[in-house]
N, CA, C and O atoms as a CHARMM CRD file, in Angstrom:
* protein
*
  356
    1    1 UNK  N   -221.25200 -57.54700 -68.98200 PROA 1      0.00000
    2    1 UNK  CA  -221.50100 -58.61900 -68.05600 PROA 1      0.00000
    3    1 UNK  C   -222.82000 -59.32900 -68.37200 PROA 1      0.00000
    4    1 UNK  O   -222.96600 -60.55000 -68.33900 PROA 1      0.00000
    5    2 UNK  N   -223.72900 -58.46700 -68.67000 PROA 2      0.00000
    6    2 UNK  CA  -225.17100 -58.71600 -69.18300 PROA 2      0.00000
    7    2 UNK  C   -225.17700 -60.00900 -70.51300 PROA 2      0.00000
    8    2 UNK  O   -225.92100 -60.98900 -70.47300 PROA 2      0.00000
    9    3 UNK  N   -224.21700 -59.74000 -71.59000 PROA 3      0.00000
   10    3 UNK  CA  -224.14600 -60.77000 -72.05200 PROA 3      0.00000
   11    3 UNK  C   -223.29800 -62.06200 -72.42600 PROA 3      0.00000
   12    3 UNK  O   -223.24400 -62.78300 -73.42200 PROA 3      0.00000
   13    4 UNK  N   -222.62600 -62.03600 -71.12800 PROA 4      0.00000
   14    4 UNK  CA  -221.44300 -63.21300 -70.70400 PROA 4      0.00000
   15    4 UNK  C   -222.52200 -64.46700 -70.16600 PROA 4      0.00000
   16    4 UNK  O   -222.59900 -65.65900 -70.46100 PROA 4      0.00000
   17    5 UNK  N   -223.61800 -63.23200 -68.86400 PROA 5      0.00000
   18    5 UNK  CA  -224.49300 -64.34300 -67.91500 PROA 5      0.00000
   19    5 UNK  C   -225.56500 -64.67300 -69.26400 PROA 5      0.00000
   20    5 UNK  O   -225.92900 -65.84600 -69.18800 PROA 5      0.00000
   21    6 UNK  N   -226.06200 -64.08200 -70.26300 PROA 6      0.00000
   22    6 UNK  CA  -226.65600 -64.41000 -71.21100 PROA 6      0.00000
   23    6 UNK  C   -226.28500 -65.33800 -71.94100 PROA 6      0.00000
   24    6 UNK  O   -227.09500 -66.26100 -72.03200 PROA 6      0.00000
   25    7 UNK  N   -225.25800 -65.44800 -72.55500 PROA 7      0.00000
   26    7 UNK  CA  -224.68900 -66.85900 -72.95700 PROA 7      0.00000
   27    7 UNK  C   -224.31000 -68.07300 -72.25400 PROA 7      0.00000
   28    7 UNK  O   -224.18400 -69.19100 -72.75400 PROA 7      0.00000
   29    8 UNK  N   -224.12400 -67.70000 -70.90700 PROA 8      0.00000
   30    8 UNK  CA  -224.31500 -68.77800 -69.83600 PROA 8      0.00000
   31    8 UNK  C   -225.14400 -69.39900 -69.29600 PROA 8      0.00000
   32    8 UNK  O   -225.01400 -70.30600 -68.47400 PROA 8      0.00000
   33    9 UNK  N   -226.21300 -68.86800 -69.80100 PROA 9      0.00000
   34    9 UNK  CA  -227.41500 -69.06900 -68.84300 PROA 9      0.00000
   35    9 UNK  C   -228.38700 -70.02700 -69.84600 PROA 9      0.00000
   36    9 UNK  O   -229.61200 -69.97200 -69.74300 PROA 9      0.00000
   37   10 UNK  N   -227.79800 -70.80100 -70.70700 PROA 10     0.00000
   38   10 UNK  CA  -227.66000 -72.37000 -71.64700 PROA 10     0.00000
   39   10 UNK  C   -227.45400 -73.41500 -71.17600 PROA 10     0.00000
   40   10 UNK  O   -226.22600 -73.38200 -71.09500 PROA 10     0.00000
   41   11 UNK  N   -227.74700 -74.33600 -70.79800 PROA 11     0.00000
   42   11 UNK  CA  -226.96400 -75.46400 -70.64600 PROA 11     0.00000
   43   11 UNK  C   -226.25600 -76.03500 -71.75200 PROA 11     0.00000
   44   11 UNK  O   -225.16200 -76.52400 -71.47000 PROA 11     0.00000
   45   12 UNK  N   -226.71200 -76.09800 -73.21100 PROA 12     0.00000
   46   12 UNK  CA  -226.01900 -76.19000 -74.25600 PROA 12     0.00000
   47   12 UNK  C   -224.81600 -75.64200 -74.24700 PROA 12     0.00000
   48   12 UNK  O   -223.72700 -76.12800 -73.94000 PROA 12     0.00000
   49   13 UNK  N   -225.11000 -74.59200 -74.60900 PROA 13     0.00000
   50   13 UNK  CA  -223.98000 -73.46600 -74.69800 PROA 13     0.00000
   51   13 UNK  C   -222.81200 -73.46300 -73.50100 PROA 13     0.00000
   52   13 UNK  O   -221.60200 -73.31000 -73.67000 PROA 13     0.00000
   53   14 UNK  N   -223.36500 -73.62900 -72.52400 PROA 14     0.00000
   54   14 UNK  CA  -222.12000 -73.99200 -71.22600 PROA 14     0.00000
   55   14 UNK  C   -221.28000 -75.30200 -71.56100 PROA 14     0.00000
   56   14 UNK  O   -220.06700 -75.35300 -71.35600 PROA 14     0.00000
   57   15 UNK  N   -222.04100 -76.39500 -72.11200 PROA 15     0.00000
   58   15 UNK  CA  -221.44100 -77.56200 -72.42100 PROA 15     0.00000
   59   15 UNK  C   -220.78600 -77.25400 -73.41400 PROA 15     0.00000
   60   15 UNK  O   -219.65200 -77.48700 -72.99500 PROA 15     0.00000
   61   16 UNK  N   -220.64600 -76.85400 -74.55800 PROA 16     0.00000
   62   16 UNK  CA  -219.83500 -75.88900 -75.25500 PROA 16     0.00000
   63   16 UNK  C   -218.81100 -75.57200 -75.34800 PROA 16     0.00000
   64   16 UNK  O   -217.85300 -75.95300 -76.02000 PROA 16     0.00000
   65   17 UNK  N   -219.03100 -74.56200 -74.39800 PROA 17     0.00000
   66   17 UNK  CA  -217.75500 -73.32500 -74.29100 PROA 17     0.00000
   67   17 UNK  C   -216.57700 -74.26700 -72.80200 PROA 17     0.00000
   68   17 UNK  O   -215.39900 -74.02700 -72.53800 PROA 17     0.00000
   69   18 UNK  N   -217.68600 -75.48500 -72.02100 PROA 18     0.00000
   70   18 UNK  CA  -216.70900 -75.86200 -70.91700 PROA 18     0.00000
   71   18 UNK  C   -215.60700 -77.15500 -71.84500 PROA 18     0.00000
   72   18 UNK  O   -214.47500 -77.48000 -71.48600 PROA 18     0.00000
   73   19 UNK  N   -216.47000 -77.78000 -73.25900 PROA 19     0.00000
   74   19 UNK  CA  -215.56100 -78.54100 -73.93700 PROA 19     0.00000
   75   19 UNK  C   -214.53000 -78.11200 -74.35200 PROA 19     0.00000
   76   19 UNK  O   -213.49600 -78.76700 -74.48700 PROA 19     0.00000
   77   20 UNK  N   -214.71700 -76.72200 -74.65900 PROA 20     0.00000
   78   20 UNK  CA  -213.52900 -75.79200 -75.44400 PROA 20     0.00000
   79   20 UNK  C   -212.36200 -75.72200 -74.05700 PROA 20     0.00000
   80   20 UNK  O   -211.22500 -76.18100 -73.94400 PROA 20     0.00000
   81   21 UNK  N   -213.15000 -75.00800 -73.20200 PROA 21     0.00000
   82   21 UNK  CA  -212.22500 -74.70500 -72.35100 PROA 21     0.00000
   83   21 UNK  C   -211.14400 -75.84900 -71.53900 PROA 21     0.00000
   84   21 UNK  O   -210.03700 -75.54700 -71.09400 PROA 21     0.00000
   85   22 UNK  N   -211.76700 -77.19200 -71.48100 PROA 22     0.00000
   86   22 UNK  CA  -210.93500 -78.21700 -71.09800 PROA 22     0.00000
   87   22 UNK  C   -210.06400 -78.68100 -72.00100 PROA 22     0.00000
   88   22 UNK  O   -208.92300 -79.07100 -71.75300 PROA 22     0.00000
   89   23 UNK  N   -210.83400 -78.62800 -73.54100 PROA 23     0.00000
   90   23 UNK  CA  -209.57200 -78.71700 -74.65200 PROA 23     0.00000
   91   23 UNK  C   -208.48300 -78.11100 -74.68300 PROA 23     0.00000
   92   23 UNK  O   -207.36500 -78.50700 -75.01200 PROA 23     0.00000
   93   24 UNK  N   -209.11600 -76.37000 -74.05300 PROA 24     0.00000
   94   24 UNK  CA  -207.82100 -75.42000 -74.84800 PROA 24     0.00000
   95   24 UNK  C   -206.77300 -75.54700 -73.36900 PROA 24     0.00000
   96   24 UNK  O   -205.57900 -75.29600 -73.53000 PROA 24     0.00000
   97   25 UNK  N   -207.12300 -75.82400 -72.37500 PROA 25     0.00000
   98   25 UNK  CA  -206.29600 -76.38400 -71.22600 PROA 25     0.00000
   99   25 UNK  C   -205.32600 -77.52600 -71.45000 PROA 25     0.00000
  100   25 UNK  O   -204.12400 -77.34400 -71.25500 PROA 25     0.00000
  101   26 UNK  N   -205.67500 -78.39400 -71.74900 PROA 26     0.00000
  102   26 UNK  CA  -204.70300 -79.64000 -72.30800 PROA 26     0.00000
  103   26 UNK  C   -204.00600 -79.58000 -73.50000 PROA 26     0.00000
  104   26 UNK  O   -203.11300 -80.39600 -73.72900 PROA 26     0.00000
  105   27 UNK  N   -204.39100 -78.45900 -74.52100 PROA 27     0.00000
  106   27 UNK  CA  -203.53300 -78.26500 -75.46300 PROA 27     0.00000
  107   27 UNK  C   -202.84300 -77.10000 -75.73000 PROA 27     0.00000
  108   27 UNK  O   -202.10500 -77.02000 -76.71200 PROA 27     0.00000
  109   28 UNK  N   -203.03900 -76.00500 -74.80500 PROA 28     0.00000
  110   28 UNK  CA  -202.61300 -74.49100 -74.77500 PROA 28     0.00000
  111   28 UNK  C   -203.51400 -73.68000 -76.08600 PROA 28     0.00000
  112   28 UNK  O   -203.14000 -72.64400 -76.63500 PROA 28     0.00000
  113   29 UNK  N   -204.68500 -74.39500 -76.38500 PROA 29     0.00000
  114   29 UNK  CA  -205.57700 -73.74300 -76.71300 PROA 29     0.00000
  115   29 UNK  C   -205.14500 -74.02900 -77.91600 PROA 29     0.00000
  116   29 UNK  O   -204.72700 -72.96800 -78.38100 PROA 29     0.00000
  117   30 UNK  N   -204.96400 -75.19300 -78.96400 PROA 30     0.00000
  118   30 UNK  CA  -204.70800 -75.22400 -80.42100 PROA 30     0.00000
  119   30 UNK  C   -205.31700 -76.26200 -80.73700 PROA 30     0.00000
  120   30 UNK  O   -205.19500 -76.52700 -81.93300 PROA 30     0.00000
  121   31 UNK  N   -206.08000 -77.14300 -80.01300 PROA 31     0.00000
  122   31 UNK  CA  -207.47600 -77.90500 -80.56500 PROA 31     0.00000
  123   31 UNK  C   -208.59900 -77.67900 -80.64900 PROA 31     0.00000
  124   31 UNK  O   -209.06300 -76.98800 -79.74100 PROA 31     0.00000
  125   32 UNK  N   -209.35000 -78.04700 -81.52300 PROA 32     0.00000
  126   32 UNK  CA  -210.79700 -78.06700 -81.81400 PROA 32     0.00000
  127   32 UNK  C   -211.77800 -78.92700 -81.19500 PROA 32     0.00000
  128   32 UNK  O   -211.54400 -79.92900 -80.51800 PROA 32     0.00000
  129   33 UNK  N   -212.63800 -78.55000 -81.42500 PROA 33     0.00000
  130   33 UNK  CA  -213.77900 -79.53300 -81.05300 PROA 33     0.00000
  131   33 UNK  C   -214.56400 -79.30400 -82.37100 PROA 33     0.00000
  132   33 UNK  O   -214.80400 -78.24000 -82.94100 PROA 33     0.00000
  133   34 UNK  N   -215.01900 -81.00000 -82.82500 PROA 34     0.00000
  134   34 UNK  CA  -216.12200 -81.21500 -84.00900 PROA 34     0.00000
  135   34 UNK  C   -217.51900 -80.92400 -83.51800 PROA 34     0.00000
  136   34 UNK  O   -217.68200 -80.96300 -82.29900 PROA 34     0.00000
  137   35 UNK  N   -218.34400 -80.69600 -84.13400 PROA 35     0.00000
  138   35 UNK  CA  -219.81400 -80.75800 -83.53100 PROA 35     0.00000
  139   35 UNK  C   -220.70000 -80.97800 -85.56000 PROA 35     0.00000
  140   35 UNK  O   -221.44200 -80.25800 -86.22900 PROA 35     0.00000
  141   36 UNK  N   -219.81300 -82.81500 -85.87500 PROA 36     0.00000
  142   36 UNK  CA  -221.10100 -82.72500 -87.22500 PROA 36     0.00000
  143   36 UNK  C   -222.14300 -83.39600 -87.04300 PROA 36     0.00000
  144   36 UNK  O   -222.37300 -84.45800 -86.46400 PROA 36     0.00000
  145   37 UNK  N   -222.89100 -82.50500 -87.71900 PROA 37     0.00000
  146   37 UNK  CA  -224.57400 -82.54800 -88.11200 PROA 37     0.00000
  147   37 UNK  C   -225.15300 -83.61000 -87.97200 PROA 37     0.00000
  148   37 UNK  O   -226.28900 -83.73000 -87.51300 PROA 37     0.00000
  149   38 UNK  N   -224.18400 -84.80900 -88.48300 PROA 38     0.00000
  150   38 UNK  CA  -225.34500 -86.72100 -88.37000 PROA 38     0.00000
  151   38 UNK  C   -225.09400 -86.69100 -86.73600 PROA 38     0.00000
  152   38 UNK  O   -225.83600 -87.55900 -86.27600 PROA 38     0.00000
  153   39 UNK  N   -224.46400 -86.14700 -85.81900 PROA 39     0.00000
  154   39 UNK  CA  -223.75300 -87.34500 -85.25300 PROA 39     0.00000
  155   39 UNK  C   -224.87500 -86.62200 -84.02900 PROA 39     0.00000
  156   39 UNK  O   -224.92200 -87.13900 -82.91300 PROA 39     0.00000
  157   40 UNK  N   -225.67200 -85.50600 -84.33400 PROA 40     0.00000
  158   40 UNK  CA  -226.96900 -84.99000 -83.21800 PROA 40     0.00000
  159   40 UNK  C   -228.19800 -85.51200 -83.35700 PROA 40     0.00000
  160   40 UNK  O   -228.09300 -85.86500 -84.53100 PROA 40     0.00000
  161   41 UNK  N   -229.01500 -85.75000 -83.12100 PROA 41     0.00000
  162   41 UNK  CA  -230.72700 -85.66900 -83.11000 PROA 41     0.00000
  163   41 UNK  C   -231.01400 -84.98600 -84.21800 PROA 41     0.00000
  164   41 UNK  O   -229.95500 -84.80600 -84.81800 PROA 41     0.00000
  165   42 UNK  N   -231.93600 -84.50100 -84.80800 PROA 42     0.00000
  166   42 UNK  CA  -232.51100 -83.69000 -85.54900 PROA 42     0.00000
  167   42 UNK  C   -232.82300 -82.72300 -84.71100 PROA 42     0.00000
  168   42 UNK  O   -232.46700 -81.56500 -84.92900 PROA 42     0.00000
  169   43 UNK  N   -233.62400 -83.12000 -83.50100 PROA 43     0.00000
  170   43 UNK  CA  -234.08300 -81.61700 -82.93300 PROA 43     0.00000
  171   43 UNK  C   -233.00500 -81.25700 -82.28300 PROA 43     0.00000
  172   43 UNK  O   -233.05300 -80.08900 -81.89700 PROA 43     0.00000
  173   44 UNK  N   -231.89800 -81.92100 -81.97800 PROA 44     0.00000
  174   44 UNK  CA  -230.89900 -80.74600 -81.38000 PROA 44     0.00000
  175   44 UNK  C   -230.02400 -80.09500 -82.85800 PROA 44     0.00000
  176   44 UNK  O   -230.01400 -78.88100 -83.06100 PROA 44     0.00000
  177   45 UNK  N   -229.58700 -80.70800 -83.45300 PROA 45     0.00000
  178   45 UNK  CA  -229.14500 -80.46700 -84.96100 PROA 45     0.00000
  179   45 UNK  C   -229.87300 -78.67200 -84.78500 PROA 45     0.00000
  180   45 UNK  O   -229.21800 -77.67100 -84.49700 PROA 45     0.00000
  181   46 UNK  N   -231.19600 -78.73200 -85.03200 PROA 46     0.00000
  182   46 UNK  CA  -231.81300 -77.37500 -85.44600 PROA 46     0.00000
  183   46 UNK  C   -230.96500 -76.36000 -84.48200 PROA 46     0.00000
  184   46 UNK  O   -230.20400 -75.49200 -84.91000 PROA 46     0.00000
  185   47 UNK  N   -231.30800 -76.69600 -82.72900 PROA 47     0.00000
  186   47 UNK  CA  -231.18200 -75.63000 -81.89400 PROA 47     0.00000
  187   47 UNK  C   -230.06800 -75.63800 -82.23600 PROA 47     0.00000
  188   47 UNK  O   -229.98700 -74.63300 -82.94200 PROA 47     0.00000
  189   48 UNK  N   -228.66900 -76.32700 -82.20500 PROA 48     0.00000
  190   48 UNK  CA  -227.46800 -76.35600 -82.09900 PROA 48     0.00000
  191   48 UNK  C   -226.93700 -75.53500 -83.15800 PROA 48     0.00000
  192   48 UNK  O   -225.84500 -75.04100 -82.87800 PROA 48     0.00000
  193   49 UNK  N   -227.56400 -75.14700 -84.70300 PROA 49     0.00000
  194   49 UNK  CA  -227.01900 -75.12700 -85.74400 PROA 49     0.00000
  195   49 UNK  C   -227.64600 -73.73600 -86.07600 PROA 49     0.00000
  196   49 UNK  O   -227.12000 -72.95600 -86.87000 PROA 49     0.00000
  197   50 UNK  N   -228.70300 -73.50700 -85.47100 PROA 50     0.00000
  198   50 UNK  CA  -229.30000 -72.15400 -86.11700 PROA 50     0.00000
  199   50 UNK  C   -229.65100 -71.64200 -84.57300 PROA 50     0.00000
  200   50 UNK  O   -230.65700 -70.93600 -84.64400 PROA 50     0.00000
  201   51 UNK  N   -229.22200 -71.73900 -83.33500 PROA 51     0.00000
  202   51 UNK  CA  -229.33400 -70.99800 -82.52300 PROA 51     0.00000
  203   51 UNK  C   -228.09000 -70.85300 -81.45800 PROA 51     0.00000
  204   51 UNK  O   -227.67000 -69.73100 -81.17300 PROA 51     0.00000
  205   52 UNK  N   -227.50500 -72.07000 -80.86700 PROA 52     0.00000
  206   52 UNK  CA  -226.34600 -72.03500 -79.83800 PROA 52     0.00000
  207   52 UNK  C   -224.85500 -71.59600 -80.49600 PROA 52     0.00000
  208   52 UNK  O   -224.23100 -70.58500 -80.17300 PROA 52     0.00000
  209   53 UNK  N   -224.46000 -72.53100 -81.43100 PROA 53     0.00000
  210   53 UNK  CA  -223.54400 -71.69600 -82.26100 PROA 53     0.00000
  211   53 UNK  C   -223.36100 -70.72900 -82.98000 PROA 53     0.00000
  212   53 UNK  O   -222.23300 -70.24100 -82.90600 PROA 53     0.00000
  213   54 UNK  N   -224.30700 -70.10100 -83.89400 PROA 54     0.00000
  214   54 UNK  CA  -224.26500 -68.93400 -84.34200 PROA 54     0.00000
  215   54 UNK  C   -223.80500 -67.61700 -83.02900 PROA 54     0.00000
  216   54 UNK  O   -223.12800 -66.59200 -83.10600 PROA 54     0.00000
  217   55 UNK  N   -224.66100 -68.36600 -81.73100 PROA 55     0.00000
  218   55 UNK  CA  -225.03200 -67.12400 -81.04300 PROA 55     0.00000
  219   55 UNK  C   -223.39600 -66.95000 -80.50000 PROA 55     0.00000
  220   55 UNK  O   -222.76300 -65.90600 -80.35000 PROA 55     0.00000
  221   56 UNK  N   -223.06200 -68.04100 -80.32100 PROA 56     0.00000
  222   56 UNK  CA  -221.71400 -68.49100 -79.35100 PROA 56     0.00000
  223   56 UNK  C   -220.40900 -67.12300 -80.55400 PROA 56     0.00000
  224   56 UNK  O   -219.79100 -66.06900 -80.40000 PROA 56     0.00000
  225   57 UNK  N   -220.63700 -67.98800 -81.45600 PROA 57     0.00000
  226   57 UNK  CA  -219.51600 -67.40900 -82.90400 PROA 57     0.00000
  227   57 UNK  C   -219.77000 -65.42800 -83.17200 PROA 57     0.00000
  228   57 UNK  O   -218.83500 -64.63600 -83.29500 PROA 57     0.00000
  229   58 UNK  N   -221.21900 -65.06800 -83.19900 PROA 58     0.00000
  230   58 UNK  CA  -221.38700 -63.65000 -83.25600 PROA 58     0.00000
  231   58 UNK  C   -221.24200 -62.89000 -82.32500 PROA 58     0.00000
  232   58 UNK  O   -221.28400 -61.67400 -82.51600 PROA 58     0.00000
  233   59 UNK  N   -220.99100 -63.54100 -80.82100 PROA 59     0.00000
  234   59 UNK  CA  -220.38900 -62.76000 -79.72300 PROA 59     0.00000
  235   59 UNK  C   -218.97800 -62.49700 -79.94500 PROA 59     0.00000
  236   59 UNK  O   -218.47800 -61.37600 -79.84900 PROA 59     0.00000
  237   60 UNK  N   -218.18500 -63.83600 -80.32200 PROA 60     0.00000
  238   60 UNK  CA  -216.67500 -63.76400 -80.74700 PROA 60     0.00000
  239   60 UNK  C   -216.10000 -64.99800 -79.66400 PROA 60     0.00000
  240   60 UNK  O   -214.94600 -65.42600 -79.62200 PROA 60     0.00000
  241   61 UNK  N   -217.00300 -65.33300 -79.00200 PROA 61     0.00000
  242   61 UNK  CA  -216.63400 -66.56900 -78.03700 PROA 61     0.00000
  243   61 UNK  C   -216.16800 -67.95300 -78.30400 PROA 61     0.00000
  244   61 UNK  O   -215.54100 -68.77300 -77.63300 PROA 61     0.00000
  245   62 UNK  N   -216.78000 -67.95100 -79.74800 PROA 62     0.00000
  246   62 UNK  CA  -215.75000 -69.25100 -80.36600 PROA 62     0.00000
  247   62 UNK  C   -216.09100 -69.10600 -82.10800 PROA 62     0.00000
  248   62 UNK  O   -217.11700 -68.81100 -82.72100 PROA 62     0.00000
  249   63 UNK  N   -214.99100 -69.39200 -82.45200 PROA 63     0.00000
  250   63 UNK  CA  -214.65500 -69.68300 -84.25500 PROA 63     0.00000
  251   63 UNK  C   -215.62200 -70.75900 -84.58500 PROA 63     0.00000
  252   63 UNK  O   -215.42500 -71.88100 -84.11900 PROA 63     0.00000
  253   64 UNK  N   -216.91700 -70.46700 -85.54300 PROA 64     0.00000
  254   64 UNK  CA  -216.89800 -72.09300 -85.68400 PROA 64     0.00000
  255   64 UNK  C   -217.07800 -71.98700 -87.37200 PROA 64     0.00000
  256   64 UNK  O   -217.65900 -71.03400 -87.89100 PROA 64     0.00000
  257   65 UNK  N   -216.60600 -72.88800 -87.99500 PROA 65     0.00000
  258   65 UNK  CA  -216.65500 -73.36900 -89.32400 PROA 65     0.00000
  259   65 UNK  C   -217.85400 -74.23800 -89.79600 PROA 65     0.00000
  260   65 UNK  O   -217.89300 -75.44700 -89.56300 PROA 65     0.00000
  261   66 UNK  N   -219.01100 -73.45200 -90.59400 PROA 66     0.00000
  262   66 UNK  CA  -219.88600 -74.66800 -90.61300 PROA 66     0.00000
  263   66 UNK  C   -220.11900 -75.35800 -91.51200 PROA 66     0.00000
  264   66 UNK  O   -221.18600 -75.97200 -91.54400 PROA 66     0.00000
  265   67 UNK  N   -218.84600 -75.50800 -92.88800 PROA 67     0.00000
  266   67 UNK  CA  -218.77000 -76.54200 -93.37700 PROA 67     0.00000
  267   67 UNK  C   -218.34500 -77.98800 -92.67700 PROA 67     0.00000
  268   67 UNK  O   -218.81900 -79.10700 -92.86900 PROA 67     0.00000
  269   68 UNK  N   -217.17600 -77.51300 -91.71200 PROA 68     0.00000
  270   68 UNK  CA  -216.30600 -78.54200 -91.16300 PROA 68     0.00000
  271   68 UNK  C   -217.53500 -78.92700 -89.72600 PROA 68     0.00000
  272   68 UNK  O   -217.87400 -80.08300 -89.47500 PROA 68     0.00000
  273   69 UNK  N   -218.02400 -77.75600 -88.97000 PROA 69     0.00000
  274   69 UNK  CA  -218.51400 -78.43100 -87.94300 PROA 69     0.00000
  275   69 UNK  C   -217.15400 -78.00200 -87.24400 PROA 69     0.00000
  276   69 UNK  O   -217.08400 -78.55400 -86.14600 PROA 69     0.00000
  277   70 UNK  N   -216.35500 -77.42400 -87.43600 PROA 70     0.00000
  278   70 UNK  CA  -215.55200 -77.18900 -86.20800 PROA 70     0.00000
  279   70 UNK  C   -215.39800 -76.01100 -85.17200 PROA 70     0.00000
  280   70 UNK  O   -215.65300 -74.81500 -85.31500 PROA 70     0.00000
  281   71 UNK  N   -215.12800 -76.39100 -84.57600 PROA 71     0.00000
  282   71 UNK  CA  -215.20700 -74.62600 -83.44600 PROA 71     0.00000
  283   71 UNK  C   -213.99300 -74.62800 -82.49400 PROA 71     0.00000
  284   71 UNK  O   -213.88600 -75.55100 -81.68600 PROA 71     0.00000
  285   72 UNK  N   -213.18200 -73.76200 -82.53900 PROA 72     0.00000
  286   72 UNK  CA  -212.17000 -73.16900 -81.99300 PROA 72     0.00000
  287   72 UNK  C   -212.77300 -72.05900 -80.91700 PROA 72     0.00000
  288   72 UNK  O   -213.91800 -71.61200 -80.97800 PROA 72     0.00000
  289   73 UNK  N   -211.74000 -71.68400 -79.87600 PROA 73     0.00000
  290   73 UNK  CA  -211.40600 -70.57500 -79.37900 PROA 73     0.00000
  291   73 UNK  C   -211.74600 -69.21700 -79.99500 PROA 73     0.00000
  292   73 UNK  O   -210.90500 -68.97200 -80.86000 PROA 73     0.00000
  293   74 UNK  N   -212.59500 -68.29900 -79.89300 PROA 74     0.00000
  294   74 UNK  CA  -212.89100 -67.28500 -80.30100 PROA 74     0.00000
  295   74 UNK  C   -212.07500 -66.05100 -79.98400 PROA 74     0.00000
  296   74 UNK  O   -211.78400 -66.03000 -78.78800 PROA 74     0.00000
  297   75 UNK  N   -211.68800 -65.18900 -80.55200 PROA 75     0.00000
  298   75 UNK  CA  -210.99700 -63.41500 -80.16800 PROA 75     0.00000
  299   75 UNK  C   -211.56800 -62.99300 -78.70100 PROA 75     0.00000
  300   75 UNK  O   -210.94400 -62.19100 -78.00600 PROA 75     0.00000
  301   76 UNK  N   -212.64400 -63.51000 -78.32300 PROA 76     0.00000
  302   76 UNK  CA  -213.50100 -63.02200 -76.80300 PROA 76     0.00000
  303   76 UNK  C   -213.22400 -64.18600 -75.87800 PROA 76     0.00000
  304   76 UNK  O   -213.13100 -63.94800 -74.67300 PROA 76     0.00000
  305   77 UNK  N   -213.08100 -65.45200 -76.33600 PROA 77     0.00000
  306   77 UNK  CA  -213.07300 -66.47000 -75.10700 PROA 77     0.00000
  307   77 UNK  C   -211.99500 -66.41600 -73.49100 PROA 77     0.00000
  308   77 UNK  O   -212.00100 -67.14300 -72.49700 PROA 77     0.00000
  309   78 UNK  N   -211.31800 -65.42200 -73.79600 PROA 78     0.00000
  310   78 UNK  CA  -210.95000 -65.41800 -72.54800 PROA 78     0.00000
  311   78 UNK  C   -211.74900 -64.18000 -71.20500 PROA 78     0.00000
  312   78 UNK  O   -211.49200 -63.98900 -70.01700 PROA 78     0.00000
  313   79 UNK  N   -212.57200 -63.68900 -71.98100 PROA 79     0.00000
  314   79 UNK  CA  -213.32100 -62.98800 -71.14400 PROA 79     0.00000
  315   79 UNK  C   -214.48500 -63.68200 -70.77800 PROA 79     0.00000
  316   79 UNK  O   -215.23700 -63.05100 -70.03500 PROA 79     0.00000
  317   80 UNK  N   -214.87000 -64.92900 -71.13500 PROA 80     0.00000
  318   80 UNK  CA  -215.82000 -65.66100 -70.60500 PROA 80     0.00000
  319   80 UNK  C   -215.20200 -67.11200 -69.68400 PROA 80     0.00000
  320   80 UNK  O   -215.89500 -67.81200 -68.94600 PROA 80     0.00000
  321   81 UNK  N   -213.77700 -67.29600 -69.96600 PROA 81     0.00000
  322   81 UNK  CA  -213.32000 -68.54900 -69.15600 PROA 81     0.00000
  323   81 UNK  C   -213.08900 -68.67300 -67.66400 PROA 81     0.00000
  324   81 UNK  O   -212.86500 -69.69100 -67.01000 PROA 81     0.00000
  325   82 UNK  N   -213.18800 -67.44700 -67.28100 PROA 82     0.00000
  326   82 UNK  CA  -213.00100 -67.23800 -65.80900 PROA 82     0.00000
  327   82 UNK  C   -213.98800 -67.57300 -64.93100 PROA 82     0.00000
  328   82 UNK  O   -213.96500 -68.21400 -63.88100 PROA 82     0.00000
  329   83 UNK  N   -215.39600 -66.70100 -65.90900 PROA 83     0.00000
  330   83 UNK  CA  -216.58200 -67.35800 -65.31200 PROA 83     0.00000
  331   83 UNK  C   -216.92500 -69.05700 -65.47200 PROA 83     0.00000
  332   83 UNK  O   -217.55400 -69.77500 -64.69500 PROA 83     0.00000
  333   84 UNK  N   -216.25400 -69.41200 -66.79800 PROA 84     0.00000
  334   84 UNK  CA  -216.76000 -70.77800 -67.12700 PROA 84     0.00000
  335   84 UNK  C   -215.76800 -71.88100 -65.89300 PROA 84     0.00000
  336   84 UNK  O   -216.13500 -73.03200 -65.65500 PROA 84     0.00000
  337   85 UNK  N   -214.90900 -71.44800 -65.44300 PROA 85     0.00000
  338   85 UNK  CA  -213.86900 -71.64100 -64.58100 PROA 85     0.00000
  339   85 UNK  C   -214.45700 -71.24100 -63.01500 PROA 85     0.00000
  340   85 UNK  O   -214.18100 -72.12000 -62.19900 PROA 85     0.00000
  341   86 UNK  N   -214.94400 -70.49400 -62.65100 PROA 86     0.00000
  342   86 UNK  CA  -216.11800 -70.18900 -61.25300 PROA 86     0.00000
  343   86 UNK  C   -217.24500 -71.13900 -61.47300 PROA 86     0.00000
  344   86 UNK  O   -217.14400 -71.93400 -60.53800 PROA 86     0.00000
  345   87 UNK  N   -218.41300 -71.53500 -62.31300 PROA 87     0.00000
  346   87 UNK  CA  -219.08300 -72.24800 -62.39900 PROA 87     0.00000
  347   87 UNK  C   -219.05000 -73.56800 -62.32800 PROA 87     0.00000
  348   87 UNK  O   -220.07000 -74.23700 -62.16100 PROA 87     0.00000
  349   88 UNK  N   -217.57700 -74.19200 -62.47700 PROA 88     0.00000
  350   88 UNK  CA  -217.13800 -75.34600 -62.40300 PROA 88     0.00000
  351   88 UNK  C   -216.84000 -76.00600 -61.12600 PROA 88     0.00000
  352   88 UNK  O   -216.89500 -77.21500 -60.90600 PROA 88     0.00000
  353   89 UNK  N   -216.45500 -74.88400 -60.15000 PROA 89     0.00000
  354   89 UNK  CA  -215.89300 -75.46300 -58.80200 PROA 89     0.00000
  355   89 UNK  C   -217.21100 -74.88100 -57.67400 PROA 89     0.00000
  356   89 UNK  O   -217.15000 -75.13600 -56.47100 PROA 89     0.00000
């Protein structure tokens, strides 16, 4: 539980995992979301690329590819959508 509220407790990272989760709702969970490199700031580029996604992907909470910039649904994301799903309403 300790590190569900830990990865939640981002605003990045919530924006994130709530894009995924509205994606994988409208598509039964077989779209992606892009996140490439020009299309951020530089200073978010850094946090985004060497801190929110890595952290997001080594929990198992989402797939991300970082040639493509893409990120899928992770092997764990349904143990975090319930909460991401309580936080919403």
């Amino acid at each position: 539980m300790d590190e569900l509220f830990s990865v939640l407790a981002n605003a990045q990272r919530r924006r994130i995992l709530n894009e995924l989760l509205a994606t994988s709702l409208q598509t039964d969970g077989g779209e992606e979301i892009l996140y490439p490199a020009e299309e951020f700031p530089e200073e978010h580029q850094t946090e985004l690329y060497h801190n929110h996604l890595p952290r997001l992907s080594e929990a198992g909470f989402i797939d991300w590819n970082q040639n493509t910039g893409s990120v899928t649904r992770g092997p764990r994301f349904n143990e975090i959508s319930p909460l991401l799903e309580r936080i919403k309403n």
